[in-house]
N, C-alpha and C positions, 0 to 999 in steps of 0.2 A: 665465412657466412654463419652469421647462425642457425640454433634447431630452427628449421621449420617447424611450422605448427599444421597439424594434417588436420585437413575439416573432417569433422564429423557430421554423419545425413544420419536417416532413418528409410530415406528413397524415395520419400515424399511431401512435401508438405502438410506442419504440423503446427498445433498453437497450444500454446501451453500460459497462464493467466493465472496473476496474483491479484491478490485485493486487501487494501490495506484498510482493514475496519477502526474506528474510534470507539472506544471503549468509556461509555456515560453512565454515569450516574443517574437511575430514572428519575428521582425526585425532581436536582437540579440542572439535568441539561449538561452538565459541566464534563469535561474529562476525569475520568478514575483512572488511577495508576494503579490495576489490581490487574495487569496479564499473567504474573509469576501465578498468582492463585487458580487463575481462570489456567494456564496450560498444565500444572499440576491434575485440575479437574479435568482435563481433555488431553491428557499421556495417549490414549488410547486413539486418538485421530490425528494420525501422522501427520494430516495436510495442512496442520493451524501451528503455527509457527510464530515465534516469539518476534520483536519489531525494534525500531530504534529507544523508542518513547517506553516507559512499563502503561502506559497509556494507550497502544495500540497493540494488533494482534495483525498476524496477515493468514490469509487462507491462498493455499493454491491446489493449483489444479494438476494431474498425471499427463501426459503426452496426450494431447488430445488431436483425431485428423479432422474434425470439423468442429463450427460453433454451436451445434445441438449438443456435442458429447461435451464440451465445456458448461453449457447450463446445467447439463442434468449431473456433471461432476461436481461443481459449486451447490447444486442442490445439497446434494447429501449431506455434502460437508455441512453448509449453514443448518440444516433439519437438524444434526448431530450435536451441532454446536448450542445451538436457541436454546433450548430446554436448561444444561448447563447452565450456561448464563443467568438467565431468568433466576433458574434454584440461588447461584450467587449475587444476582440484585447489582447485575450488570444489563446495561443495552447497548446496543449497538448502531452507529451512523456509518454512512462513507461516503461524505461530501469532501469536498478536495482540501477547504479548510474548518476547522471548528469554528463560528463567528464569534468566541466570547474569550476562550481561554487564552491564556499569554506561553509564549512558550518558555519564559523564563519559571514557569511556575511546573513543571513538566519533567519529568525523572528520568534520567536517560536508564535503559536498562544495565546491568552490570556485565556486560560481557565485554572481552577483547577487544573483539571489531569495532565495536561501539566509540571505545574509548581511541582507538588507533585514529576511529574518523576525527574526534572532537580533537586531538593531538596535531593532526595534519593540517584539519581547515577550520578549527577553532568556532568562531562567530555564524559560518556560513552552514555546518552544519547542526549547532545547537539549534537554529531557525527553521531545520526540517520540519516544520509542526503540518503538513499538508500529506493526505489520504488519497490513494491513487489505485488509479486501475492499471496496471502493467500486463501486456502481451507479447508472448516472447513465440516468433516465428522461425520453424524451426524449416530449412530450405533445403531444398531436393540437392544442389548442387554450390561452388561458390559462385559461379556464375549466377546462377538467379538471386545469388545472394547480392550483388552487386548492382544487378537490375532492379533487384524491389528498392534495395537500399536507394537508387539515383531517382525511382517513380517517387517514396514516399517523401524523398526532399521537395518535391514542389508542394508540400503539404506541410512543410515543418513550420512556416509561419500561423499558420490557419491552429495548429496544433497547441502552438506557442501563447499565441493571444487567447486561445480556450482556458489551455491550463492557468493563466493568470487573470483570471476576472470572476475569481471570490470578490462576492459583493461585499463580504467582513473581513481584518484581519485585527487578531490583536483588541477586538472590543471594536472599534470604529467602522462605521458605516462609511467602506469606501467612496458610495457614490455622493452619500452628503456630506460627509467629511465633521460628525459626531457622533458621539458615547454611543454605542449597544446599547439600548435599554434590556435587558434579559427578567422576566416575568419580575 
């Protein structure tokens, strides 16, 4: 048999939450591939982390044991961060996709993992251009682990049809099915 893998708890129930911001150009709306610059300027806040795209950034959050201590963690972080930006003539969105940009136009960043993905699953992950809220639950036991896990499956369709109903992708107005017009 093999190693087992021993669970790791903390003894209680915990949440811990990334967010994956778009990195715009304020003039035109558009995506900027400037995170290398933008986390050179923010060395100093651990919780903003580099992304697949040089166009996105992700912020997270410390072990958090409710969703008060998540906002008020995400606060500081973003307070910490806005200013930075601003000075670098960055803004920032985080809607699930950009409605205008193409992801073929889109820099992947230079690291390992990055390329390891695009090496593995080619087409499917250069197409990652979509901005997300991730929450990572962290459970008392495996047991409860396997109970939330069986509750949140009657939800996984509800979850599914969410995440894919960008009214834009790629420029086109999914719901009429024409051009973006962008100012």
């Amino acid at each position: 048999m093999k190693d087992e893998i021993e669970f790791q708890s903390a003894g209680v129930l915990t949440l811990g939450v990334e967010i994956e911001l778009q990195m715009l150009d304020p003039e035109t709306l558009n995506l900027t591939p400037r995170a290398e610059e933008l986390l050179h300027a923010t060395k100093h806040l651990p919780r903003v982390k580099p992304e697949f795209y040089l166009s996105t950034v992700e912020i997270n959050t410390e072990k958090c044991f409710n969703v008060h201590e998540v906002e008020i963690d995400l606060r500081e972080t973003l307070d910490q961060l806005e200013p930075v930006a601003r000075e670098l003539g960055v803004a920032f969105s985080s809607t699930g996709a950009h409605p205008f940009a193409k992801y073929s136009d889109c820099i992947i960043s230079p690291t390992e993992r990055y390329q390891e993905l695009i090496d593995r699953n080619q087409c499917l992950t250069r197409r990652m251009t979509v901005y997300g809220l991730h929450v990572h639950l962290g459970m008392e036991s495996g047991d409860d682990c396997i109970r939330f896990n069986n509750f949140f499956m009657n939800f996984l369709p509800h979850l599914l049809a969410l995440s894919s109903s960008s009214p834009f992708w790629q420029g086109t107005d999914k719901l009429l099915v024409r051009p973006f017009r962008h100012r």
